[in-house]
C-alpha positions in Angstrom: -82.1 6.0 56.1 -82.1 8.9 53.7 -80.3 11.9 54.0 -82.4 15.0 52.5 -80.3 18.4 51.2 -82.8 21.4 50.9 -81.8 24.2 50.1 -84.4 26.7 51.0 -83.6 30.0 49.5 -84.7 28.3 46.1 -87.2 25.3 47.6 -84.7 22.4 46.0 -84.7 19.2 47.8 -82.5 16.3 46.7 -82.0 13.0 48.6 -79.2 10.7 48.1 -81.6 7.7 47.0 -80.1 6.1 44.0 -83.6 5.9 42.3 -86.0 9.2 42.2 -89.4 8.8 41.2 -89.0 10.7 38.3 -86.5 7.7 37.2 -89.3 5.1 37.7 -91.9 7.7 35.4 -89.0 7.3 32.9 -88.9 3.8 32.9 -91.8 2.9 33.1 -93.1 5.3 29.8 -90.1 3.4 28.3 -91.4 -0.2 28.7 -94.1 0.8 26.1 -91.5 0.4 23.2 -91.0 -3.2 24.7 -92.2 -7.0 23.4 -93.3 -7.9 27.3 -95.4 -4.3 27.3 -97.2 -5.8 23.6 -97.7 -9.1 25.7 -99.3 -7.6 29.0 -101.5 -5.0 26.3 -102.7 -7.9 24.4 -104.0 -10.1 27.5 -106.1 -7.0 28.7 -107.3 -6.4 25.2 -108.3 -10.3 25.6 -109.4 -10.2 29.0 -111.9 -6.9 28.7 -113.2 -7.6 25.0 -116.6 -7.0 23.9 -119.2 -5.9 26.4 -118.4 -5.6 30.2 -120.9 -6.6 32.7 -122.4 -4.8 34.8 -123.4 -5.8 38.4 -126.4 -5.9 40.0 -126.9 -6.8 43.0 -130.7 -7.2 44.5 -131.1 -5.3 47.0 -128.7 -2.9 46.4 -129.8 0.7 46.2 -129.8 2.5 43.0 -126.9 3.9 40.8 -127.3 7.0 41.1 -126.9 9.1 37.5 -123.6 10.9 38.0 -121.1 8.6 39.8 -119.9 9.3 43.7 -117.1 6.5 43.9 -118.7 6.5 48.0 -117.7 3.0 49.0 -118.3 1.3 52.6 -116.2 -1.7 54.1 -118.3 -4.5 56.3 -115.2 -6.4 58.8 -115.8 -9.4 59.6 -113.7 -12.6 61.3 -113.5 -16.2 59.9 -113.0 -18.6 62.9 -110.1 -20.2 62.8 -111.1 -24.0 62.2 -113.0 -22.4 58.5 -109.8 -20.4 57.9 -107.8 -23.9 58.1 -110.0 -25.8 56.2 -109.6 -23.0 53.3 -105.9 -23.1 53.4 -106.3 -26.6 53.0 -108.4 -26.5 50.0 -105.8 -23.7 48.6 -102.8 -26.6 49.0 -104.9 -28.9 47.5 -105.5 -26.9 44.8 -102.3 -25.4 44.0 -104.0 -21.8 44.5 -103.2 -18.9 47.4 -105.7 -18.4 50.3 -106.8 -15.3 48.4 -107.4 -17.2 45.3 -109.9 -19.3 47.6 -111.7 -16.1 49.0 -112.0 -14.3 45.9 -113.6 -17.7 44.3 -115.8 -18.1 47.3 -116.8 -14.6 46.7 -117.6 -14.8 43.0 -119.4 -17.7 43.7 -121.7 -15.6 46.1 -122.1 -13.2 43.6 -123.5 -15.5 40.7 -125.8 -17.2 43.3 -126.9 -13.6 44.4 -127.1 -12.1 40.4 -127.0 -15.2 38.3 -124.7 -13.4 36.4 -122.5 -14.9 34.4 -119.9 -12.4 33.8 -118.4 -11.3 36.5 -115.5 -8.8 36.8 -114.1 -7.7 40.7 -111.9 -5.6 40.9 -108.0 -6.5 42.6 -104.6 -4.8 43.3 -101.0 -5.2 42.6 -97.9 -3.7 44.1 -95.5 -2.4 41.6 -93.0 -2.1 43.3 -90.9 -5.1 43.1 -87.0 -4.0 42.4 -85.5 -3.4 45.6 -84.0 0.1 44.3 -87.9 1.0 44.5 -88.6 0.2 47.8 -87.4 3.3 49.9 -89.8 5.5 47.2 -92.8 7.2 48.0 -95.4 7.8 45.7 -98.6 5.7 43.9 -97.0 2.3 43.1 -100.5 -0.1 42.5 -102.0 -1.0 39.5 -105.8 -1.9 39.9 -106.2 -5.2 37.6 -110.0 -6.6 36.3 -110.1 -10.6 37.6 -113.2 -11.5 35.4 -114.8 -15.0 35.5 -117.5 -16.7 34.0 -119.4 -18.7 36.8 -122.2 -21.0 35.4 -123.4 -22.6 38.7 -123.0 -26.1 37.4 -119.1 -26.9 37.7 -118.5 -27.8 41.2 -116.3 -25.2 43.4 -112.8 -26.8 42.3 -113.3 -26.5 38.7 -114.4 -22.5 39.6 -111.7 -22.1 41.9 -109.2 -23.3 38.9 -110.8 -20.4 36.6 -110.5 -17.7 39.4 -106.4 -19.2 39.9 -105.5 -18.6 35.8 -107.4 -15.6 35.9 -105.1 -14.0 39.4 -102.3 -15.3 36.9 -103.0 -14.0 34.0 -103.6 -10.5 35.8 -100.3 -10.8 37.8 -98.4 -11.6 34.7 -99.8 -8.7 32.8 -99.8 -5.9 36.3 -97.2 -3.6 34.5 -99.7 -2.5 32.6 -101.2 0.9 34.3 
């Protein structure tokens, strides 16, 4: 638990957390000046070169001119046998149950757009020192998992593209 001093008279609160989040702001402007920060810069300077795609899906309504950000969620449930069969395909394949579904996805997507560009859009916790954990405050960094889907490799040889891509994000997630 953390214990929390206010004193009220002058609105100054203090905790006895080894870590503030002003210390994490600190560090993390720091890791700019660093060899790993050039790395993770340079793979989304890779990754996002020249034009990015833009989606469109038939069907959809239009854009409208000045963006809303207005999203909607659709829940669904897999049945259990399907969900199986995908973990098996995962082991199989050396690649996570979401490295599956996001594949499956894309895959949807070019067969919906024939595009073959696609970008969606995935998150990453930041927080992974255990001196982070008990601080509050906006620790994901949004990452761009883009593909290039041609419809004629079969799904494995997609789903291996989708896997270095959730990679190559992960190992470059520091960057905000």
């Amino acid at each position: 638990h953390t214990r929390f001093k206010c004193d009220w008279s002058s609105d100054v609160c203090s905790s006895d957390l080894a870590l503030q989040y002003a210390d994490y702001a600190v560090w993390q402007h720091d890791r700019n000046k660093t060899e790993d920060f050039s790395r993770q810069l340079d793979f989304w300077r890779s990754q996002l070169a020249g034009e990015l795609p833009r989606l469109e899906v038939p069907g959809d309504r239009p854009r409208r001119a000045v963006p809303t950000h207005a999203g909607s969620m659709e829940v669904f449930e897999l049945a259990e046998p399907l969900i199986d069969r995908l973990k098996e395909i995962a082991r199989a394949e050396g690649a996570t149950l979401y490295m599956v579904l996001l594949a499956a996805y894309k895959a949807m997507l070019f067969r919906y757009t024939g595009d073959t560009d696609i970008i969606v859009g995935g998150v990453t916790d930041t927080r992974r020192r255990p001196e982070l954990q008990p601080l509050m405050g906006y620790f994901l960094n949004t990452m761009a998992l883009r593909t290039q889907p041609n419809g004629q490799a079969p799904f494995r040889d997609y789903l291996q593209q989708v896997k270095r891509s959730v990679i190559g994000a992960l190992g470059a997630s520091d960057i905000p």
